[in-house]
C-alpha positions in Angstrom: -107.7 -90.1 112.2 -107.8 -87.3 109.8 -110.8 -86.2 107.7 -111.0 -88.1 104.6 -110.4 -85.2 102.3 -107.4 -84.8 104.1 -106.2 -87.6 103.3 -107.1 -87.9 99.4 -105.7 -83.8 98.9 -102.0 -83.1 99.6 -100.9 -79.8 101.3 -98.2 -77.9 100.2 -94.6 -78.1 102.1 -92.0 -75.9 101.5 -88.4 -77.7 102.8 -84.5 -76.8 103.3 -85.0 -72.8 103.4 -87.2 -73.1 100.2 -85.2 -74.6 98.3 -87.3 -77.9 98.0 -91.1 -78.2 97.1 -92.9 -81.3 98.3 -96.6 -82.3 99.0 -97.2 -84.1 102.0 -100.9 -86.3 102.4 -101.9 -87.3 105.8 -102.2 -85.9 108.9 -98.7 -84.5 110.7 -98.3 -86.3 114.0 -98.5 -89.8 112.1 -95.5 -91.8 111.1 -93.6 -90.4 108.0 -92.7 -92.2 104.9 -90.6 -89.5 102.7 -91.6 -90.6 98.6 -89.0 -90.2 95.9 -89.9 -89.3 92.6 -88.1 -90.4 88.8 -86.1 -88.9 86.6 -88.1 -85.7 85.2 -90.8 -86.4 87.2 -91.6 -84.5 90.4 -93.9 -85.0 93.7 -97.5 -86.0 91.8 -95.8 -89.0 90.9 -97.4 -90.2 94.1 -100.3 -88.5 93.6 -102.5 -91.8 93.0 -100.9 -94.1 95.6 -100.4 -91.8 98.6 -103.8 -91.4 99.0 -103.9 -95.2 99.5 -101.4 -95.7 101.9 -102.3 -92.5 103.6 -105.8 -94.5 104.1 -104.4 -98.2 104.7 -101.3 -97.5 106.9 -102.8 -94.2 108.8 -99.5 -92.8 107.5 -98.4 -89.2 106.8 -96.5 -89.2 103.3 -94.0 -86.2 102.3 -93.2 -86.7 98.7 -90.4 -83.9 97.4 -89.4 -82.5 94.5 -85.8 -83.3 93.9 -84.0 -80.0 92.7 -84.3 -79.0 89.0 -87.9 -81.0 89.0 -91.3 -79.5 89.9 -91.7 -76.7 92.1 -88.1 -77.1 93.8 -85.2 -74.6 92.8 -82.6 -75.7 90.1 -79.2 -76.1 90.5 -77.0 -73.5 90.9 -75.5 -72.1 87.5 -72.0 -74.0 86.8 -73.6 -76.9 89.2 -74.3 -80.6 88.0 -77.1 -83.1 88.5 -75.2 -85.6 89.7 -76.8 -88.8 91.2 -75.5 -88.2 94.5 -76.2 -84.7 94.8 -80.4 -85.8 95.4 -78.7 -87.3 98.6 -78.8 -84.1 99.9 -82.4 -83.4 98.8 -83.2 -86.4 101.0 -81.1 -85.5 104.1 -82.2 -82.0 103.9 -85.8 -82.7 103.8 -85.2 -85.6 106.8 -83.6 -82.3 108.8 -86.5 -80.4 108.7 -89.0 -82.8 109.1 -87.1 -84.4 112.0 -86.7 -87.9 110.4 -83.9 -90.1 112.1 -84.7 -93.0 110.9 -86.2 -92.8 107.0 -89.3 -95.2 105.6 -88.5 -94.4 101.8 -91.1 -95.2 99.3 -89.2 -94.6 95.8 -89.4 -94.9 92.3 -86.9 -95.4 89.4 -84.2 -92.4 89.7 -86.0 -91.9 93.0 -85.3 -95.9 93.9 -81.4 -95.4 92.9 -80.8 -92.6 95.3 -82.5 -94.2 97.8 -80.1 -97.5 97.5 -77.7 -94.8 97.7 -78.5 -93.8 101.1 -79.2 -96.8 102.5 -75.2 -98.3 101.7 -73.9 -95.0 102.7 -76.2 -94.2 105.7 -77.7 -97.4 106.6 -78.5 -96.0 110.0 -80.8 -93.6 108.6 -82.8 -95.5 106.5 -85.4 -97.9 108.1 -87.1 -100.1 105.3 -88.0 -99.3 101.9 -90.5 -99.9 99.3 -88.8 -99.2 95.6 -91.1 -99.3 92.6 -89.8 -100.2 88.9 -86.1 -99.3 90.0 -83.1 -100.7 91.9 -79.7 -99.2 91.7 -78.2 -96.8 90.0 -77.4 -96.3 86.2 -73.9 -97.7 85.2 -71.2 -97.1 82.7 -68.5 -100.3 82.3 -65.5 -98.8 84.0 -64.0 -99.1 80.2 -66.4 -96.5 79.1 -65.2 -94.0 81.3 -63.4 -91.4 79.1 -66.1 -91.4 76.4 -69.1 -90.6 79.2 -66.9 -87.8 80.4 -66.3 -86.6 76.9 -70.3 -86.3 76.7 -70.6 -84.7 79.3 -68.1 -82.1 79.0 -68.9 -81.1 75.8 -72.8 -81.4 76.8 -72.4 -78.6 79.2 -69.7 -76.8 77.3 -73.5 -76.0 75.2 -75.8 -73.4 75.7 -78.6 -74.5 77.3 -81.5 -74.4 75.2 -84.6 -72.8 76.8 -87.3 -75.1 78.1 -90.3 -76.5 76.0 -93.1 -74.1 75.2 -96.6 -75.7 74.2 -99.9 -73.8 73.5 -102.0 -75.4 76.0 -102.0 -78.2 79.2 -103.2 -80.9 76.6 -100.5 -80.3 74.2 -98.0 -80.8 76.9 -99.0 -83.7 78.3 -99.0 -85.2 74.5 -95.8 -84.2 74.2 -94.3 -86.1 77.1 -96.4 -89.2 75.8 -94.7 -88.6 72.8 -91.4 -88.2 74.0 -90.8 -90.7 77.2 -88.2 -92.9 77.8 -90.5 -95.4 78.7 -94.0 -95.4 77.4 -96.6 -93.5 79.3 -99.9 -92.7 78.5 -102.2 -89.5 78.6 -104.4 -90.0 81.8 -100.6 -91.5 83.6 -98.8 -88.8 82.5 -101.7 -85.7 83.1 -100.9 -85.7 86.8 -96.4 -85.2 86.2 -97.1 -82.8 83.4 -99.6 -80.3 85.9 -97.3 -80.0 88.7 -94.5 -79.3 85.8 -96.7 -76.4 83.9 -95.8 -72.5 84.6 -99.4 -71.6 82.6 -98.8 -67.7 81.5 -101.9 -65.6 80.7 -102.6 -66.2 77.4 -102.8 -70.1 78.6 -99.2 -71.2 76.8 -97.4 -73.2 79.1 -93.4 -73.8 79.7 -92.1 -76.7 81.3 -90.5 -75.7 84.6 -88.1 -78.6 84.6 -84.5 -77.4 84.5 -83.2 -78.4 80.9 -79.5 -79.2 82.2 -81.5 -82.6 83.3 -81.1 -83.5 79.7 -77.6 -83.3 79.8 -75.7 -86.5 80.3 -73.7 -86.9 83.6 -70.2 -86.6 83.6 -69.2 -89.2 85.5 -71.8 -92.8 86.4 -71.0 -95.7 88.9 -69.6 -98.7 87.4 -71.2 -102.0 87.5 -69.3 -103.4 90.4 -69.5 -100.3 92.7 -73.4 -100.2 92.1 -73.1 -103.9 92.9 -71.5 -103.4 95.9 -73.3 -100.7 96.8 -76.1 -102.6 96.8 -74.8 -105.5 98.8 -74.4 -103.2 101.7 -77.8 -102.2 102.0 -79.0 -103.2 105.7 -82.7 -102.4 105.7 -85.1 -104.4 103.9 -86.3 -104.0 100.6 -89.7 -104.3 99.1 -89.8 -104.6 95.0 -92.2 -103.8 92.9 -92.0 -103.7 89.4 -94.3 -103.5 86.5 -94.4 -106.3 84.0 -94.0 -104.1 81.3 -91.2 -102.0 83.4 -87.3 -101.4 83.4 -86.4 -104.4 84.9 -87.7 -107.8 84.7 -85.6 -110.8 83.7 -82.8 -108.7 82.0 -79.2 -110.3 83.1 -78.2 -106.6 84.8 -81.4 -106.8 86.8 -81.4 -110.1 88.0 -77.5 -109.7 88.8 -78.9 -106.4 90.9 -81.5 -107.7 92.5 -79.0 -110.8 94.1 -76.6 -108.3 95.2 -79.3 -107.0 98.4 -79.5 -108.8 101.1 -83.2 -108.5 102.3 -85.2 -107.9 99.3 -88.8 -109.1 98.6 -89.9 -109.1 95.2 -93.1 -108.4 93.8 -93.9 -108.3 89.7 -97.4 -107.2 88.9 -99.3 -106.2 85.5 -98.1 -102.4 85.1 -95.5 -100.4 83.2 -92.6 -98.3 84.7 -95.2 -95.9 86.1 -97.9 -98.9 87.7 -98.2 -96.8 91.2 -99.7 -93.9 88.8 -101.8 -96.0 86.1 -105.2 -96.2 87.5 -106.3 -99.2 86.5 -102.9 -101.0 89.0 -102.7 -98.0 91.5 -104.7 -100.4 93.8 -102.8 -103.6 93.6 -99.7 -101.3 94.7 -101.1 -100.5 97.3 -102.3 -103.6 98.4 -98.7 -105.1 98.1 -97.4 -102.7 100.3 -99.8 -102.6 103.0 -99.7 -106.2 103.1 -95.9 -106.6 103.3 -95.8 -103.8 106.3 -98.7 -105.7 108.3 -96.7 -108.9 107.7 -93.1 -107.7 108.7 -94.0 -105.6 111.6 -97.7 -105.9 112.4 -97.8 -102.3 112.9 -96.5 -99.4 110.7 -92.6 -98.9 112.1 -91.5 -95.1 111.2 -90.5 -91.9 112.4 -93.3 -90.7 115.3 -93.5 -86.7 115.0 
């Protein structure tokens, strides 16, 4: 086993050439889970529940930062942030870390791309744990034009330079502020460090590629990201927050039919429960009692 501080503090990984940042908790020759971060978010997204696991499971954990988010390069200039293109993130990082078979442990944008791989690859993905997120966003296939209008003329725009704030706390307010879905300070604090480039005179700028902002050009329709997940093969284990994305919306509980093996667990939380403190825990709990009950042991990737 490793030493305990080990385990609690991540080390640093540098993946694909340098391309992708990720931290990794847990010690190296254990069985790797790779974690998948949200939309804007970036690798301390896991920064509460790794730990945990890490502890639990005597697991390693690599979570990454998909391009355009955290310490990872952005996209090349004239390139897109398509949903498929994290795909690549993924594989990549399973190339260096010589993963055949993948444990993914994924969250909302994170938990789309990994249904993703798991109906286009399902022979490289082993089992997965998705948190608040299943699927990808959709567009009806009669929207079509008008999403590729936004988008074109989106990135016809200049791209406007990223958010400048005059200190950590003021960032971190800001993306309270702002969220999609509703995040508070001490949830937030954790996403908002790893995303801060803090000059001299203690100013910070968001590191996040702006372009994310941009609307895609082009989104699955509701059938395809239906069938797509109806030809996931590994098992599935949902959790999602009560006060999270999905619930009993019609889309959601069309969604969650469509997989074949899913277990489904709802607990007190928001979109981000596996990084609010007071439900970190009962994450944790869920998962390391569904992996003792399906396997008995901790089935991954042996170094």
């Amino acid at each position: 086993m490793s030493h305990p501080t080990s385990r609690r503090y991540p080390h640093s990984l540098s993946l694909a050439h340098g391309r992708l940042a990720a931290l990794s908790w847990g010690r190296e020759e254990a069985p790797t889970w790779l974690a998948l971060h949200g939309w804007l978010d970036n690798a301390a997204s896991f920064s509460r529940l790794a730990p945990l696991l890490v502890e639990a499971l005597d697991i390693r954990i690599v979570a990454i930062d998909f391009r355009g988010h955290g310490y990872s390069a952005h996209a090349p200039t004239g390139q897109d942030y398509a949903l498929w293109d994290y795909c690549h993130d993924v594989l990549d990082a399973m190339e260096d870390l010589a993963i055949e078979r993948a444990v993914l442990l994924a969250h909302s944008m994170g938990a789309a791309v990994a249904c993703l791989l798991a109906a286009a690859l399902p022979e490289r993905i082993e089992r997965m744990t998705l948190l608040d997120g299943l699927g990808a966003l959709n567009t009806p296939a009669s929207d079509t034009a008008s999403q590729l209008r936004k988008g074109l003329m989106a990135h016809r725009r200049p791209t406007s330079r990223a958010p400048r704030y005059p200190d950590l706390a003021t960032a971190v307010a800001a993306r309270v502020a702002g969220g999609v879905t509703p995040l508070d300070t001490i949830t937030a604090t954790p996403l908002v460090e790893r995303n801060a480039d803090v000059a001299a005179d203690g100013h910070v700028q968001m590191r996040t590629d702006s372009r994310l902002l941009k609307p895609s050009l082009v989104r699955f329709t509701p059938s395809q990201v239906l069938a797509l997940l109806a030809d996931i093969q590994a098992p599935v284990l949902l959790i999602e927050g009560e006060e999270g994305i999905l619930g009993e919306r019609g889309w959601a509980g069309k969604a969650r039919q469509a997989v074949p093996h899913l277990t489904r667990h709802v607990l007190a939380g928001g979109h981000h429960l596996h990084l609010e403190p007071q439900g970190v825990s009962r994450v944790a709990e869920v998962i390391t009692q569904s992996i003792h009950e399906t396997s008995g042991s901790v089935v991954g990737n042996e170094q």
